[in-house]
Backbone bond lengths (Angstrom), bond angles and torsions (degrees), N, CA, C in turn:
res aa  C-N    CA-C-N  psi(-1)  N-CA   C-N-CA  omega(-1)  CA-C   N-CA-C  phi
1 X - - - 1.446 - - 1.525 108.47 -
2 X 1.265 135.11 144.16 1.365 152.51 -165.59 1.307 120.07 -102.89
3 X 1.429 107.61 101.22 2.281 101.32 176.52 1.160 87.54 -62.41
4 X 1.346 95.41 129.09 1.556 127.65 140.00 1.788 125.45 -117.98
5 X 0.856 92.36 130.65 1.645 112.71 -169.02 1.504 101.78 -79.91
6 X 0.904 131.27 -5.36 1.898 131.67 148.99 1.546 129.11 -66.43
7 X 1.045 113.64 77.69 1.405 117.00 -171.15 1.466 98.75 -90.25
8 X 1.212 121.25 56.57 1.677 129.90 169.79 1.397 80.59 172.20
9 X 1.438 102.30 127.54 1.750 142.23 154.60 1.530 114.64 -122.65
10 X 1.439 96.78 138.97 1.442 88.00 -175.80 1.923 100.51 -143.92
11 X 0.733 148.50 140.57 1.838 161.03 -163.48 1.282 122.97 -124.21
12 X 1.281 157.91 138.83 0.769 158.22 141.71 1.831 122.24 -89.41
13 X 1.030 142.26 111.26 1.476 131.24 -173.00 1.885 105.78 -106.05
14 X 0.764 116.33 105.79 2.003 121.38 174.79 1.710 99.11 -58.10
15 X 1.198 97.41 136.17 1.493 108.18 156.80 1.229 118.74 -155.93
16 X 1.077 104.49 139.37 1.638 115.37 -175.11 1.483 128.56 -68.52
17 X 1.931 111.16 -51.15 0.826 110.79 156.75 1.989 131.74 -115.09
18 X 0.904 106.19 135.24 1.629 84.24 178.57 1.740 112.55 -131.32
19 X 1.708 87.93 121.94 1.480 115.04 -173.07 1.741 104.52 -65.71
20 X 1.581 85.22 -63.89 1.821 93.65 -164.80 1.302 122.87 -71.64
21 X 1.170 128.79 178.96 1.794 138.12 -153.52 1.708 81.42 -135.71
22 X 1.344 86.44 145.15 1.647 117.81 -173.69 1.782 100.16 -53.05
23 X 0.998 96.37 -19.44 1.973 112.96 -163.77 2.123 77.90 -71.84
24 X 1.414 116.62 -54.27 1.495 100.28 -152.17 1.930 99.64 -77.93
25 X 1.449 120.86 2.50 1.513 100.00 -170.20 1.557 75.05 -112.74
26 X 1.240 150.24 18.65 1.827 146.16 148.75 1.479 90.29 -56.99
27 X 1.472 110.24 -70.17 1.347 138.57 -131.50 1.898 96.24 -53.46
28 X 1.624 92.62 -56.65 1.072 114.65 -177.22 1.656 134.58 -80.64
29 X 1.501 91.10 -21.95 1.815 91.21 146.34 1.197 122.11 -83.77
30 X 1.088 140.69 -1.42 1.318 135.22 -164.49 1.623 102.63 -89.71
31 X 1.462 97.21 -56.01 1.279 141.21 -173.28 1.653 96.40 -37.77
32 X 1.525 106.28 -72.60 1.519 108.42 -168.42 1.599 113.00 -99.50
33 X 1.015 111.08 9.09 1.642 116.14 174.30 1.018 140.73 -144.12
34 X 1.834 99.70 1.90 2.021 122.12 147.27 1.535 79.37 67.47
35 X 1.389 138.23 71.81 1.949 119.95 159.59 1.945 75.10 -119.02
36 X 1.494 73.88 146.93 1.690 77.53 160.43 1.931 121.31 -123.84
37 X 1.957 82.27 132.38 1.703 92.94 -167.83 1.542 113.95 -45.84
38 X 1.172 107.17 128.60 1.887 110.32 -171.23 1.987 100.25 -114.87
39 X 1.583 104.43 -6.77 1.604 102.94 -178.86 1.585 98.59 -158.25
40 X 1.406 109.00 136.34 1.227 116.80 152.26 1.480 120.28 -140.49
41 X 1.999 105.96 147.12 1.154 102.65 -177.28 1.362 108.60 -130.08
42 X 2.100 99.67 -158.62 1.564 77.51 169.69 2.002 105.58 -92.05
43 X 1.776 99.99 147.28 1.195 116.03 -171.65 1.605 110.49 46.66
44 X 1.411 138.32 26.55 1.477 163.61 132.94 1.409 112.37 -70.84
45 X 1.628 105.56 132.24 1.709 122.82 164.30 1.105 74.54 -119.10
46 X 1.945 108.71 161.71 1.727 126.33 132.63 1.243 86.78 -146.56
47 X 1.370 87.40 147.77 2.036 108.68 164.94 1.420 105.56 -126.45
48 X 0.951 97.27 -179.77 1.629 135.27 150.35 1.138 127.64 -119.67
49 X 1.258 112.88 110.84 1.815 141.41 173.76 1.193 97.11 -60.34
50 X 1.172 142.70 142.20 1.831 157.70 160.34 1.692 104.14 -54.93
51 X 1.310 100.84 143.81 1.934 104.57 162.60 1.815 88.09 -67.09
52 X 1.390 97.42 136.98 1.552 111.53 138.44 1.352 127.66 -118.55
53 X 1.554 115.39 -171.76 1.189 104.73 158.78 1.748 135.97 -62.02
54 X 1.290 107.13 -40.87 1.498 117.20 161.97 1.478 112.36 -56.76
55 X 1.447 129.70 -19.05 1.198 125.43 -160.19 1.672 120.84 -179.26
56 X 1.653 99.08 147.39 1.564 110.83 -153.74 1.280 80.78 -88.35
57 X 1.373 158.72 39.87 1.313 152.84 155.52 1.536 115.75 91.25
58 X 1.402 109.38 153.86 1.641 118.40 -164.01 1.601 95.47 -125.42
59 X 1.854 97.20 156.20 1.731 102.40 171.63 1.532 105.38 -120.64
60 X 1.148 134.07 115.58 1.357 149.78 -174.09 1.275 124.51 -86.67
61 X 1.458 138.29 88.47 1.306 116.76 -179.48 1.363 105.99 -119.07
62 X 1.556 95.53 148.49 1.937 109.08 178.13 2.000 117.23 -113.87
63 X 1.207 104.83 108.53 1.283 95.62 171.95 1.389 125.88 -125.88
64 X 1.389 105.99 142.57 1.020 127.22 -133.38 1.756 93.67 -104.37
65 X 1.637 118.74 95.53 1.747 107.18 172.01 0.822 112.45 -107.31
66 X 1.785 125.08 -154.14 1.050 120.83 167.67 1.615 132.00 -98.10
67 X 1.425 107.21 121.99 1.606 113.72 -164.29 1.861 106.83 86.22
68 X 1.743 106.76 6.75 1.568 74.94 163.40 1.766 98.61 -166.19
69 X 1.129 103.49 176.34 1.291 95.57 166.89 1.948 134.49 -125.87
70 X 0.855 142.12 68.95 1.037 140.99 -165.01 1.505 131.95 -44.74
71 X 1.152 124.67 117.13 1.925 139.62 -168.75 1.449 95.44 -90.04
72 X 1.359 124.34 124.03 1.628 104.14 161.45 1.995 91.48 -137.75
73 X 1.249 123.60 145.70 1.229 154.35 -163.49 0.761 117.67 -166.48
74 X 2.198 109.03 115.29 1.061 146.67 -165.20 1.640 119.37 -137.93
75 X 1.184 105.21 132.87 1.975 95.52 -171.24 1.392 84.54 -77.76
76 X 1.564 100.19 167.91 1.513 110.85 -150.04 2.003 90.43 -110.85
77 X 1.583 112.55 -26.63 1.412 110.17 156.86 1.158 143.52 -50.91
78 X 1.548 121.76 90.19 1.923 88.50 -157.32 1.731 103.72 -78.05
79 X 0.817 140.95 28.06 1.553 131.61 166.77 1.597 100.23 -98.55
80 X 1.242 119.89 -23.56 1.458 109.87 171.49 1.282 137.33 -51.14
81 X 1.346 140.46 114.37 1.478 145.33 -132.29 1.423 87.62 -126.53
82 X 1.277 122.12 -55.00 1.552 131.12 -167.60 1.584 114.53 -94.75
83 X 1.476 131.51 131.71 1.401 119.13 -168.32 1.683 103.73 -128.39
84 X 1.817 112.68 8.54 1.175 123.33 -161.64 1.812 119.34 15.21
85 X 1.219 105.45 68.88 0.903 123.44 -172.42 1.540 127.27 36.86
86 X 1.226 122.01 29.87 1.738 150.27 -170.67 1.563 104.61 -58.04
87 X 1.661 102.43 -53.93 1.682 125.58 -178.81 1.391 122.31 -44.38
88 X 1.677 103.87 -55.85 1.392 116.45 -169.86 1.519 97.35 -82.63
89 X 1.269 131.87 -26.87 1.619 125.55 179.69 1.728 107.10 -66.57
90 X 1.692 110.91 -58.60 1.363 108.91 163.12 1.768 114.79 -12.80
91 X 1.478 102.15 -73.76 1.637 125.79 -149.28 1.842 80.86 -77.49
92 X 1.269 145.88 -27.48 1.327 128.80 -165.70 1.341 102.63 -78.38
93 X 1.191 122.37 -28.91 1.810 139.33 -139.95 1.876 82.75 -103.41
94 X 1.131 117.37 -65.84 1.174 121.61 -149.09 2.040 81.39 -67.36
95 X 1.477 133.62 -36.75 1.462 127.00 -170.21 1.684 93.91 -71.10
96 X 0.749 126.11 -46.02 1.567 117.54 175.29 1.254 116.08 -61.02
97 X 1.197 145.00 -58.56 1.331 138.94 153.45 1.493 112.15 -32.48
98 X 1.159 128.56 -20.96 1.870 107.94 -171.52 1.765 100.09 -110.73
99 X 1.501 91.80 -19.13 1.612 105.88 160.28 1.399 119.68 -34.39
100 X 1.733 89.06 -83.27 1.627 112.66 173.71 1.631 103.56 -36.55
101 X 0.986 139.75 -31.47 1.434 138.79 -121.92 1.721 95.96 -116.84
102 X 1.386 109.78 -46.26 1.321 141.75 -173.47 1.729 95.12 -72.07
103 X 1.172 121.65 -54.61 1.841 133.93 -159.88 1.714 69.50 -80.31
104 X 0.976 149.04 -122.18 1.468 162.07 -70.30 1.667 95.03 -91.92
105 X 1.644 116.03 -24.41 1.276 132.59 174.26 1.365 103.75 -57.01
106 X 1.761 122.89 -56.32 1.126 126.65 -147.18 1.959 104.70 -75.31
């Protein structure tokens, strides 16, 4: 895994069409990656990522506009300088999941 000195990642994913309701990418993060939802809005997720060993825990939010969806991942320490690359795995994991989610729609 790779230090990276970005302790905020943030993504944007384009989509053309969108079938599902913010309710099915909850459903399905929860589902395969146990975070538990700490905010909801309108067309807004936030969680909370778990402490691990790699890490004192991350804050995840997904929002949901029009034609896209936005990943943003932030360690939840603010003295944390180092995120050994924790952030960008968050934001990769969570784009594959809305992936899956997005393809299975079409």
């Amino acid at each position: 895994m790779a230090v990276s000195y970005e302790t905020t990642i943030v993504k944007n994913i384009e989509v053309d069409t969108w079938a599902e309701t913010i309710d099915a990418i909850a459903e399905r993060l929860e589902s395969t990656m146990g975070w538990r939802l700490a905010g909801r809005g309108h067309g807004m997720l936030e969680y909370n990522v778990p402490l691990t060993m790699r890490s004192w825990g991350e804050r995840v939010r997904i929002t949901i506009e029009e034609g896209s969806i936005r990943i943003e991942s932030w360690c939840s320490f603010p003295a944390q300088v180092v995120d050994w690359g924790k952030n960008r795995q968050n934001v990769d994991l969570i784009r594959l999941q809305v992936k899956r989610i997005v393809s299975s729609s079409s």
